[in-house]
C-alpha positions in Angstrom: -13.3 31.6 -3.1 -12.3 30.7 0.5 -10.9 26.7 0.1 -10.4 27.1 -3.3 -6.9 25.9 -4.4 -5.2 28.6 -7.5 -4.3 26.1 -10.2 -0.9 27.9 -10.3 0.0 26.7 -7.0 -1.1 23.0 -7.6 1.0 23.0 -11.0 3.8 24.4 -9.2 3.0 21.4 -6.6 3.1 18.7 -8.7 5.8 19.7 -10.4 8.2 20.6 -7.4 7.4 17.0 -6.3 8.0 15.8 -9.5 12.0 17.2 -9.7 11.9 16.0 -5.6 11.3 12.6 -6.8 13.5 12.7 -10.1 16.4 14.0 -7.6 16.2 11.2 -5.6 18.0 9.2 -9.1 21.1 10.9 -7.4 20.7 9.0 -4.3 20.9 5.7 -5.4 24.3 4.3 -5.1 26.3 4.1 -8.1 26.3 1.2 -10.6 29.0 -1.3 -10.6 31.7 -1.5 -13.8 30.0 -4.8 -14.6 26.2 -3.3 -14.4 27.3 -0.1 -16.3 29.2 -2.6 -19.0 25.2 -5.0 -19.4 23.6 -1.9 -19.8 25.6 -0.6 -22.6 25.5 -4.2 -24.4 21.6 -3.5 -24.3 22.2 0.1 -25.7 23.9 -1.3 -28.7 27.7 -1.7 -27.4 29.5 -4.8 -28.3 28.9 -7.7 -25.7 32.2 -9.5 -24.7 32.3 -12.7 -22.6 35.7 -12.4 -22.2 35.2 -8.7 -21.0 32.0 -9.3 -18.4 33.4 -12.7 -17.0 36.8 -10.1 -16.1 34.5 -7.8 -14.1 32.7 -10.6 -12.7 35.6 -12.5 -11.4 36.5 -9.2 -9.8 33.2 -8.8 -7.8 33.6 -11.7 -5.3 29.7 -11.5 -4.1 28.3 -11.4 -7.9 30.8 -14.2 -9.1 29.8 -16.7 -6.5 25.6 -15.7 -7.1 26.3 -16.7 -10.6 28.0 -19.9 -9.8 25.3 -21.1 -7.8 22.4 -19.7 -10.7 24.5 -22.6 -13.2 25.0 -24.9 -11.1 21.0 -24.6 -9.4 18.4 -27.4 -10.8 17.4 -25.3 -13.5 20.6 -26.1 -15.4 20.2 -29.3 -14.4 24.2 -30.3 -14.5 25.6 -33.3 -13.0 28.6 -31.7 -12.5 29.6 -28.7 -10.6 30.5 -25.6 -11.9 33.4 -23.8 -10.4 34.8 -21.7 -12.9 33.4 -17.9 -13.5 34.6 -18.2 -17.2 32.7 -21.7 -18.0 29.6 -20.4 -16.2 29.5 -17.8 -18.4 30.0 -19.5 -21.6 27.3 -22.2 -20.6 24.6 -19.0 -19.4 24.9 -17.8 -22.9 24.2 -14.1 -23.9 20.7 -13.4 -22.6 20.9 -15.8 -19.6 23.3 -13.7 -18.4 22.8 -10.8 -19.0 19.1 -11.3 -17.2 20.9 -12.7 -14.5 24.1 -10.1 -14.0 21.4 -7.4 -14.0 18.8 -8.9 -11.9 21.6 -9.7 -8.7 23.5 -6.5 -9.1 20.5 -4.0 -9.0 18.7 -5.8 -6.2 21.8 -5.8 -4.4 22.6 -2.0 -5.2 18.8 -1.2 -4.0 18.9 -2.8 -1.1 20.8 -0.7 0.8 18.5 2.2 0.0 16.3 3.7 2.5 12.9 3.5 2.1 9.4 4.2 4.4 7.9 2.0 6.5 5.9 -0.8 5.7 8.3 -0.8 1.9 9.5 -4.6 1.3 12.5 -4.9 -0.5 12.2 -8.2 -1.1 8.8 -7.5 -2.6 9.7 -5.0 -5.1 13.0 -7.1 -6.3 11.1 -10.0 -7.1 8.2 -8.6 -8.4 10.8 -6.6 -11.1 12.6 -9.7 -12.0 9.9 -12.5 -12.2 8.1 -9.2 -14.9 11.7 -9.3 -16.4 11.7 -13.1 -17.0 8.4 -13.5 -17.7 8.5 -10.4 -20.7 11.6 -12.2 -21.9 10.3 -15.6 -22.1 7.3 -14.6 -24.2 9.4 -12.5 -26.4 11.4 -16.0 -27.0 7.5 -17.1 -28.4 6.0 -14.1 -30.1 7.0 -11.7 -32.5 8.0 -8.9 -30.2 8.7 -5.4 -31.1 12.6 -4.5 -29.6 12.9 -8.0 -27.9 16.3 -7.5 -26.8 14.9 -5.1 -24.6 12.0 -7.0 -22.9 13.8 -8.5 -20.1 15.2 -5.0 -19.0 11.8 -3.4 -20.1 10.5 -6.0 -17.0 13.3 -5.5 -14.9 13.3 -1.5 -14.7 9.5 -0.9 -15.4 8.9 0.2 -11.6 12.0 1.4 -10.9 9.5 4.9 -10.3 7.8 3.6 -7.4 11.1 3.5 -5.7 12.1 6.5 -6.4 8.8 8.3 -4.8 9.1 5.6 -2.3 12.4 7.0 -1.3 11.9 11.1 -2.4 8.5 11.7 -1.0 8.0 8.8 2.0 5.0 10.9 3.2 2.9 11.2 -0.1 4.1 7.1 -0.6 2.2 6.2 2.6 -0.8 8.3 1.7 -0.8 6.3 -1.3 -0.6 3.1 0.3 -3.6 4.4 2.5 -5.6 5.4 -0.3 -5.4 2.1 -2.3 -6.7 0.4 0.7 -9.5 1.8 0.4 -10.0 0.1 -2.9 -12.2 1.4 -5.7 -9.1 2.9 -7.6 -5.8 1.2 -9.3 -2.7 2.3 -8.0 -1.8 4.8 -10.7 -5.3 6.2 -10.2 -4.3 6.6 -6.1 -0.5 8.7 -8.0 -2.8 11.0 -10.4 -5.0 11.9 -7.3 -2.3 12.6 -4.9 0.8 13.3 -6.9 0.1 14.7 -10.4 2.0 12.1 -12.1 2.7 8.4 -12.2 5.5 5.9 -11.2 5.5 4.9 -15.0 6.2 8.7 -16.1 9.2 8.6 -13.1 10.3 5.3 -14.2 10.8 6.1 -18.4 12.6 9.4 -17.2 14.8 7.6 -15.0 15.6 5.2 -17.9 16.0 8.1 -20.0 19.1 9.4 -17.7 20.3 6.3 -17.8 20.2 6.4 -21.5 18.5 2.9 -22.0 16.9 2.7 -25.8 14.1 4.5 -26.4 11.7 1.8 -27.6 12.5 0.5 -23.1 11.4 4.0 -22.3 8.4 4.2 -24.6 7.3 0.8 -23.2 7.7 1.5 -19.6 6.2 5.4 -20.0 3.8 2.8 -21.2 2.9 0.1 -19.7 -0.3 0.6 -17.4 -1.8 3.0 -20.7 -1.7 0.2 -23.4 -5.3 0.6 -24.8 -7.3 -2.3 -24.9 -7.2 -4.1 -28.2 -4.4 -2.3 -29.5 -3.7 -5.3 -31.0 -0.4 -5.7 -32.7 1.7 -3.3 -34.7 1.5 -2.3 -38.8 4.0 -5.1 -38.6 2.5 -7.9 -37.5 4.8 -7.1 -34.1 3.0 -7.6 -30.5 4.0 -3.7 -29.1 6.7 -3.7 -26.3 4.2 -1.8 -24.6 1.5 -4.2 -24.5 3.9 -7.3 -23.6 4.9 -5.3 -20.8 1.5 -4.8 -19.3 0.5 -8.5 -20.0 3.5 -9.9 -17.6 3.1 -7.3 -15.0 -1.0 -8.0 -14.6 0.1 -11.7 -15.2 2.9 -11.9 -12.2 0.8 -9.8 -9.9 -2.2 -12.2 -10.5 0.0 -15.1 -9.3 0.4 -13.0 -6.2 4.3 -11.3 -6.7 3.2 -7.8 -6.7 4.8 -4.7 -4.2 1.8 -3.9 -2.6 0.7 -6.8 -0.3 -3.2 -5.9 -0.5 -2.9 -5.9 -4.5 -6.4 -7.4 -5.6 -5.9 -9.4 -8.9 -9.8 -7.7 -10.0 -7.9 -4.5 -10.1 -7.0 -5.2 -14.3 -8.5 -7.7 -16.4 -6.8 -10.8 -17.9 -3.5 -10.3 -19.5 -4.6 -13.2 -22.3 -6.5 -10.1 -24.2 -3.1 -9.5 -25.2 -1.2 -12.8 -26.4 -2.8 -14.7 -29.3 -0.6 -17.6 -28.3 -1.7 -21.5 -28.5 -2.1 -23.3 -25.3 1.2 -25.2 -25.5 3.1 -22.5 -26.0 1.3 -20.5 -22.8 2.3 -23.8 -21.2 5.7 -23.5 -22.0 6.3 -20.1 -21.0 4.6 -20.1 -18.0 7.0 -23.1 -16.9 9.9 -21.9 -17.8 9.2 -18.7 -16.1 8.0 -20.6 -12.9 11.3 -22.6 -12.9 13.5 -19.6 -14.2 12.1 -17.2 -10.8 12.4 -20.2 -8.4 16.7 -20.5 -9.4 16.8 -16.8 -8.3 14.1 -16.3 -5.7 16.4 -17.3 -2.8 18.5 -13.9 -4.3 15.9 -11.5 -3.1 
């Protein structure tokens, strides 16, 4: 019986890490009227222009990153853009929305503290090129909930900065276990943690009180079963589009971890039945659509 653990105290471990880490929600700073007013549009809440161009007019740092997004190469305009209102009108509904969430939660987690050898810069890109890319495809395919596939993207690692943050210690041991290799990340979580940063992550989304098809595909999105195929429906699952452009974005080499290996998940084709133009014409838009807001993060 000597180095025997009781399975009582492990379960009481992992879940007094688990509330440590869900805590840590309540040390992020608080969202801005203009983020909290996108996130309820996505929740169901009538989406003004008029109202969101107010707020963004108001938030000198967010109005001039949207000026530049319009008036970048993507847009390709041969004039410039100067006003808040006619950049808004000429983003259109989902372009910025994708864009007023992207710059104001990078910005709002930046100033968070997080362990050693934690980039930043890393994490925000790898959430929104997932975020662009999920919402690009869902512009090709029939997509269960695709109004929700960008933030789906955007939000689905949200957990690993939360343990990141909550439990530093535990976060490097992670790191350090993953470089060892033989195991995927969440593999490396269930070891030394109990639970995953997807579990975190839908929980998190669940306080925020984001729809629950964006939670379920989240919760989701490194458990898709291979060959899930599509829905009664005919519908690619939210869950399986969302593992598709995270395995996709971390084989071009945007990932969090900088000793990701790309042989740690197979091909994220098994999951798209699209022809090769239209592959071709999502993966450029995305290409072009991360390099206007790469600069941002």
């Amino acid at each position: 019986m000597g180095g025997v653990v009781p399975i009582t105290t492990v379960v009481t471990s992992v879940l007094d890490c688990r509330d440590k880490v869900l805590r840590s929600l309540g040390r992020l700073p608080p969202f801005s009227p203009v983020l909290n007013r996108v996130l309820a549009s996505i929740s169901g809440e009538d989406f003004s222009f008029s109202a969101v161009a107010d707020l963004i007019e108001k938030d000198t740092v967010l109005a001039g990153n949207v000026l530049k997004i319009v008036n970048s190469a993507l847009y390709g305009r041969r004039g410039t853009v100067n006003s808040v209102r006619h950049a808004v009108s000429l983003l259109g509904i989902n372009k910025l929305r994708n864009a007023v969430l992207s710059l104001s939660i990078a910005r709002m987690w930046n100033s968070v503290k997080t362990p050693p050898g934690w980039s930043m810069a890393r994490f925000n890109l790898h959430s929104v090129a997932v975020g662009i890319l999920c919402d690009q495809i869902a512009q090709y395919n029939d997509v269960e909930y695709p109004e929700g596939a960008f933030v789906a993207g955007l939000l689905h690692d949200v957990g690993h900065l939360l343990i990141a943050v909550a439990a530093p210690s535990e976060y490097i041991a992670l790191e350090k276990l993953y470089a060892l290799g033989g195991r995927t990340w969440c593999e490396c979580e269930m070891e030394i943690l109990g639970f995953t940063h997807a579990d975190i992550s839908a929980e998190a989304l669940d306080s925020w009180n984001l729809p629950e098809p964006i939670r379920h595909a989240v919760e989701g999105h490194h458990s898709f079963e291979t060959g899930a195929g599509r829905a009664n429906n005919g519908e690619i699952p939210l869950s399986a589009l969302l593992c598709a452009a995270d395995e996709y974005v971390r084989f071009c080499g945007t990932a969090i971890h900088p000793n990701y290996s790309a042989s740690d998940e197979p091909s994220p084709a098994r999951f798209l039945d699209m022809a090769g133009d239209r592959v071709d014409a999502v993966v450029n838009a995305w290409k072009a659509e991360v390099a206007a807001v790469n600069s941002y993060f």
